[in-house]
C-alpha positions in Angstrom: 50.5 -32.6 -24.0 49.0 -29.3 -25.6 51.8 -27.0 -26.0 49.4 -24.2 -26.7 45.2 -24.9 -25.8 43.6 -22.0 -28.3 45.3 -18.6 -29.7 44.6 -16.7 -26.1 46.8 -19.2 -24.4 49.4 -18.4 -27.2 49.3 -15.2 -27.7 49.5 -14.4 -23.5 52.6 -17.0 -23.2 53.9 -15.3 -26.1 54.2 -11.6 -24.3 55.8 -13.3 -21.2 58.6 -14.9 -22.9 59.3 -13.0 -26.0 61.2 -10.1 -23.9 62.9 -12.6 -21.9 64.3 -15.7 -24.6 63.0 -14.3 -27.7 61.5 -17.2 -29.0 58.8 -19.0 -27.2 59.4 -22.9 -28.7 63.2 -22.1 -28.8 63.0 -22.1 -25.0 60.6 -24.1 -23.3 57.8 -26.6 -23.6 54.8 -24.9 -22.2 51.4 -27.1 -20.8 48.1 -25.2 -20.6 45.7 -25.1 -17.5 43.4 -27.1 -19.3 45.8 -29.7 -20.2 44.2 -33.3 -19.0 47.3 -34.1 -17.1 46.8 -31.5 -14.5 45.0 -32.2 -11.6 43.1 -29.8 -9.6 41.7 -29.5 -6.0 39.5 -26.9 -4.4 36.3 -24.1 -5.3 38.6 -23.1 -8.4 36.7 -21.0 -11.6 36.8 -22.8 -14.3 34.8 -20.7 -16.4 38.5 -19.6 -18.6 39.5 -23.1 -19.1 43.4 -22.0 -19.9 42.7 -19.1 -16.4 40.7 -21.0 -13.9 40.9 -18.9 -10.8 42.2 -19.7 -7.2 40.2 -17.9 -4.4 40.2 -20.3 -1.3 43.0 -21.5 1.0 44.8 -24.3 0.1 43.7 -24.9 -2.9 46.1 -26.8 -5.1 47.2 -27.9 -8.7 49.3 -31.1 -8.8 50.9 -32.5 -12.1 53.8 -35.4 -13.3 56.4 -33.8 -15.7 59.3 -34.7 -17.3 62.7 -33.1 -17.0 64.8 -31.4 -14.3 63.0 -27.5 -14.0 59.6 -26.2 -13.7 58.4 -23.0 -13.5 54.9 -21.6 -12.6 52.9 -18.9 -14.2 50.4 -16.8 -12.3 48.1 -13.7 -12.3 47.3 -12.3 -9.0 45.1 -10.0 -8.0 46.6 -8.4 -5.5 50.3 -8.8 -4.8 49.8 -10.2 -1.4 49.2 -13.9 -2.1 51.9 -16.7 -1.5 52.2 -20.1 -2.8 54.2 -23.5 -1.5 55.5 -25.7 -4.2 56.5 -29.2 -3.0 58.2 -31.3 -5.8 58.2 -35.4 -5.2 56.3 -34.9 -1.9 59.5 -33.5 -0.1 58.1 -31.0 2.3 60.9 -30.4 3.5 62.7 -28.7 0.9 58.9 -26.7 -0.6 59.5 -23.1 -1.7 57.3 -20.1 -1.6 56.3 -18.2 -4.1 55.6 -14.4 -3.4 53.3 -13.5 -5.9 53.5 -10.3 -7.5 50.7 -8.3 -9.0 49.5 -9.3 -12.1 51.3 -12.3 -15.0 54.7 -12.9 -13.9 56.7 -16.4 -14.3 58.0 -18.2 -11.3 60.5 -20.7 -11.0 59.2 -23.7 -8.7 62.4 -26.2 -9.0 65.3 -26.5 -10.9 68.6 -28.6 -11.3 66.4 -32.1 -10.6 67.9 -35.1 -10.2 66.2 -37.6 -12.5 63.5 -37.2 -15.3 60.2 -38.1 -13.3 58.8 -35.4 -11.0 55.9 -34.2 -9.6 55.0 -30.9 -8.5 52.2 -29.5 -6.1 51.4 -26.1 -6.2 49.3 -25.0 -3.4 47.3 -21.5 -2.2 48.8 -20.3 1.0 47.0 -17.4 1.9 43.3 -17.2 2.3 40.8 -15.0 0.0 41.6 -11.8 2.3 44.6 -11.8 0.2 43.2 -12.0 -2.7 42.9 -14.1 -6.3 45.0 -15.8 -8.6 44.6 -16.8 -12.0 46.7 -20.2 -13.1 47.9 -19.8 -16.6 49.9 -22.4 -17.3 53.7 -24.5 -16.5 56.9 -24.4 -18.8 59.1 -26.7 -19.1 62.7 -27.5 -20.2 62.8 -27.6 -24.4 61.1 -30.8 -25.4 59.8 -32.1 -22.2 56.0 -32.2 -21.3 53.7 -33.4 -18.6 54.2 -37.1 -17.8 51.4 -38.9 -19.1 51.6 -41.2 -16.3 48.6 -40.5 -14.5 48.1 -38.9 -11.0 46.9 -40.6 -8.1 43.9 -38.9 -6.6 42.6 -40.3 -3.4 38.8 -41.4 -3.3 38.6 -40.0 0.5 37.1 -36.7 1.2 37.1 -33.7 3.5 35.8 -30.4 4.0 36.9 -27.8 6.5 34.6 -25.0 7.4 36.4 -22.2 9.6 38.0 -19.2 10.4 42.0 -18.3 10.9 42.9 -21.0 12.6 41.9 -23.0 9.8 43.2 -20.2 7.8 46.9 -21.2 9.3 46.8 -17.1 10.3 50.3 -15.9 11.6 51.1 -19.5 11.6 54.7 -19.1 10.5 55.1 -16.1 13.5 57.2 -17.9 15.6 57.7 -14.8 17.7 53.6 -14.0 17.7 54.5 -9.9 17.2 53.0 -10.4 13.6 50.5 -12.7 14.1 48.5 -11.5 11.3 50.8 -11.0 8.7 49.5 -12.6 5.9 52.6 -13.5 4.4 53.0 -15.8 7.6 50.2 -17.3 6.8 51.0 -21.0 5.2 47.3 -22.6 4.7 49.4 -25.9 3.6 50.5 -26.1 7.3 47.3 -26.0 9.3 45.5 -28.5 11.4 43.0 -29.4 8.6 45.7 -29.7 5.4 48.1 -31.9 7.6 45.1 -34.2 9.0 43.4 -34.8 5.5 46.9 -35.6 4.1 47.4 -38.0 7.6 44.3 -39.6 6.2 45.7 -39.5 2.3 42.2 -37.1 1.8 41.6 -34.4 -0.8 39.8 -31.7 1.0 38.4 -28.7 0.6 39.0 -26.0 2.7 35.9 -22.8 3.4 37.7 -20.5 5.7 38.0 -16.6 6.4 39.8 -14.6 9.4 37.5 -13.5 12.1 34.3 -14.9 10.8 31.5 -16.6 12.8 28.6 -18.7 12.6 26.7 -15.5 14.2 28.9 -12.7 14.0 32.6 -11.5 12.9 35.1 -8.9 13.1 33.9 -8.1 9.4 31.0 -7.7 7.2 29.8 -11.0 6.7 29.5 -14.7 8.4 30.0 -17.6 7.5 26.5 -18.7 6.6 26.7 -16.0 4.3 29.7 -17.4 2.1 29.7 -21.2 2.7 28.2 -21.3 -0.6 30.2 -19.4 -3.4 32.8 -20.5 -5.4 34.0 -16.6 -5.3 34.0 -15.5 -2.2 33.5 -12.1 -2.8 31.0 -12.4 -4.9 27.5 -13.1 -3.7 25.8 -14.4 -6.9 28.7 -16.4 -7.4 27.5 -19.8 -6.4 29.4 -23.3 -5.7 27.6 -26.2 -7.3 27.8 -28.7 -4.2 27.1 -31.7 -6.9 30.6 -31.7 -8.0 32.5 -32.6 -4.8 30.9 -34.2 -1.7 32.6 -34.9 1.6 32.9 -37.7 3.5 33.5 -35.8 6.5 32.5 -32.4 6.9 34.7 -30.3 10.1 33.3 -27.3 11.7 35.5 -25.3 13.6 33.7 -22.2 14.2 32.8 -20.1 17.3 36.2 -18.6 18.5 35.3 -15.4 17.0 31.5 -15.5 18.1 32.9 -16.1 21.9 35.0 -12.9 21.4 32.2 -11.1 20.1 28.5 -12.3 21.0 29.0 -9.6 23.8 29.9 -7.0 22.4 28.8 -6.6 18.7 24.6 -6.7 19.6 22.6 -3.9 20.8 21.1 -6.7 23.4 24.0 -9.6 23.8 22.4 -12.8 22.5 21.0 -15.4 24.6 22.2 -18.8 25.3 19.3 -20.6 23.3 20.0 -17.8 20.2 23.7 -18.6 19.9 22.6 -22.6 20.2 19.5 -22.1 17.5 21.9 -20.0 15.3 24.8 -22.9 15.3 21.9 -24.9 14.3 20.8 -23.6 11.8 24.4 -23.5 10.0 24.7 -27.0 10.5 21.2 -27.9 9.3 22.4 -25.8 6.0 25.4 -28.1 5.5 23.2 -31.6 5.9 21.2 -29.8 3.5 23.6 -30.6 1.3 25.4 -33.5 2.3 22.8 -36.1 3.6 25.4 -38.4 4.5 28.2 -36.7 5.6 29.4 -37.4 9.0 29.2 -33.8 10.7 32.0 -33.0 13.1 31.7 -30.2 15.2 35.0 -28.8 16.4 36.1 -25.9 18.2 39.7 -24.5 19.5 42.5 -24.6 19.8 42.5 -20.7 21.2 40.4 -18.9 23.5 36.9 -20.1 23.0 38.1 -23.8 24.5 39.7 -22.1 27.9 38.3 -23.5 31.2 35.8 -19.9 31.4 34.5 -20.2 28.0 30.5 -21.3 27.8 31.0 -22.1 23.6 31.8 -25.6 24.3 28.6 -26.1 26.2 26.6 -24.1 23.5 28.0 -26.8 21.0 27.3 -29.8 22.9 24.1 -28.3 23.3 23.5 -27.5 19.6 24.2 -31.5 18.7 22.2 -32.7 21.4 19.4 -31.1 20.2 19.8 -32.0 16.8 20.3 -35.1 18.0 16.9 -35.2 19.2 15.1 -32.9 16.6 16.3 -34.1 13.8 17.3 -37.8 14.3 21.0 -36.9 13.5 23.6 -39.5 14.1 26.4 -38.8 12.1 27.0 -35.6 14.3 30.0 -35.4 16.9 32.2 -32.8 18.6 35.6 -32.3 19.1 37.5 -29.4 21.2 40.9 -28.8 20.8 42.6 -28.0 24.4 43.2 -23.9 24.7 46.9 -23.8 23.4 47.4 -21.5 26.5 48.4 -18.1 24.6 46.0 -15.2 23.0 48.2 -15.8 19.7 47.2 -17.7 16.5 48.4 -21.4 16.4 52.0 -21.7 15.2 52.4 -24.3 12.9 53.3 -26.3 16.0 50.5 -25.4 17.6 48.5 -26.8 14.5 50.1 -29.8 14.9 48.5 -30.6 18.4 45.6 -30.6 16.7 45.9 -33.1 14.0 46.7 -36.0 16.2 43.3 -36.2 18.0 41.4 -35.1 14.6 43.2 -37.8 12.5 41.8 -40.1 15.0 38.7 -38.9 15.7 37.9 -39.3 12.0 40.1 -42.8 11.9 37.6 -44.0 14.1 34.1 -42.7 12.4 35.2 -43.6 8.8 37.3 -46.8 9.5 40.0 -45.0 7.6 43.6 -46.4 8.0 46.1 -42.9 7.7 47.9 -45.1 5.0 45.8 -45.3 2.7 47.7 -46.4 -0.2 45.2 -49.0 -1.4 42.1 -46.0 -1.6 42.9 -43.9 -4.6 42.1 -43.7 -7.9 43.8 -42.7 -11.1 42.0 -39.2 -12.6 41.4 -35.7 -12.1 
């Protein structure tokens, strides 16, 4: 393990624990962001090697270490971001980590029973929130990163959406403060708890009140489906270095709230259709052979008065026809019954039918055991 990747590394890990023990190697056993044994998933910026930069929901960093504490150390942009860490799987017994504004250490476990662990650190909050640069783990003195490697499953996913994929107020079991971002848990939504049904890393494109066509804010989702920041229009994703299997659309609530109201001259039906189009036809762009699934739900845009689901069905008909697709489908999630965002509950009810649904279209067992590979 590198104790210390390059004199920034160093000299940063230095001011954090000098006023705290003193002596950085007289305390702990520190393991860079660029050390091998660390596995990442998501549109993370790795242009700092020892700071690559977490922007999107659920992104995650998973590594094997040995002893019986970890702790975690992050810079966040904001305040306002919140992490789960789940050590040895056991999501049961994850934490969460309020981050505080800028470098600040935070312990992830402690008092372990045995000496083999891994932890899995994961983005709970989407890019609203704001951005966090990873700098690093420690360690109890002496111990390192296991160098047994990680599993990382050869099946992949990628969820384009809005806050119900965002897992918005999903924690609200009272639904007063529904959009409370620190009750938003992106690890519990719909599309995190279906890929890891289906043992799939995934990738996971979502904002609060966007749409294909419009939003409650200044931009759409055709407008940021490609950057790796977010907020940053020139920053671009390189789409070579992760490619779905299975690519899952769930947009439209927010354009069935809206496609009414936010025009001068409310769209027509064909518009709406031609405009979900044309989103799709970017993805297959850039996945030829992903299978396409076209969701939608599980809140108001799926009730029995809504038109979106027939704009949809009309949308993959056509393209259907037009462009020969046939790895295209839909899938609606039943109106949950309530104006609210999806509890985590609520979420649930939707990853039975989606694990399925994919189940079917990939031949995927949700095991999966026997489909992974060792690597980053």
């Amino acid at each position: 393990m590198k104790k210390l990747a390059g004199l920034t590394f160093a000299v940063l890990i230095s001011a954090l624990l000098l006023p705290c023990y003193g002596s950085v190697t007289a305390c702990a056993s520190l393991a860079a962001p660029s050390d091998r044994h660390i596995s990442y998933t998501g549109r993370i910026d790795f242009s700092t090697p020892d700071r690559p930069v977490l922007f999107w929901s659920n992104s995650s960093i998973r590594a094997r270490f040995t002893g019986t504490s970890i702790k975690v150390i992050l810079d966040d942009s904001s305040g306002q971001d919140t992490f789960c860490a789940v050590i040895d799987g056991d999501e049961s017994k994850a934490i969460t980590i309020q981050c505080k504004k800028g470098i600040h250490i935070y312990d992830a476990a402690s008092q372990l029973d045995g000496d083999d662990h891994e932890i899995l650190l994961v983005k709970r909050t989407e890019y609203d929130a704001g951005s966090t640069g990873f700098c690093g783990f420690i360690l109890d003195e002496g111990r390192e990163l296991s160098k047994f490697p990680l599993y990382v499953p050869q099946r992949r996913i990628e969820f384009y959406g809005d806050s119900i994929t965002c897992g918005m107020g999903n924690e609200d079991l009272s639904r007063k403060n529904n959009s409370d971002m620190s009750l938003e848990n992106g690890y519990m939504t719909y599309a995190a708890m279906t890929a890891r049904n289906l043992s799939a890393q995934t990738h996971i494109i979502s904002k609060s009140g966007i749409g294909f066509m419009v939003s409650w804010g200044d931009v759409i989702m055709p407008d940021i489906y490609d950057r790796l920041n977010p907020n940053d229009p020139k920053s671009k994703w390189d789409f070579s270095r992760w490619t779905p299997d299975v690519v899952v659309v769930n947009l439209g609530t927010n354009d069935n709230w809206l496609c009414g109201s936010r025009f001068k001259t409310a769209p027509s039906q064909i518009q709406i259709v031609e405009a979900y189009i044309g989103f799709i036809q970017a993805l297959r762009a850039r996945y030829s052979e992903a299978y396409i699934l076209c969701a939608l739900g599980n809140m108001n845009s799926t009730e029995q008065s809504s038109q979106m689901p027939g704009y949809i069905e009309q949308a993959v008909s056509i393209m259907k026809e037009r462009y020969g697709e046939t790895k295209l489908d839909t899938i609606f999630f039943p109106y949950k019954q309530t104006d609210a965002h999806p509890t985590i509950s609520e979420q649930k009810a939707m990853v039975g039918p989606l694990t399925a649904k994919i189940s079917r279209i990939t031949g995927w067992d949700v095991k999966a055991a026997d489909n992974e590979k060792e690597g980053n």
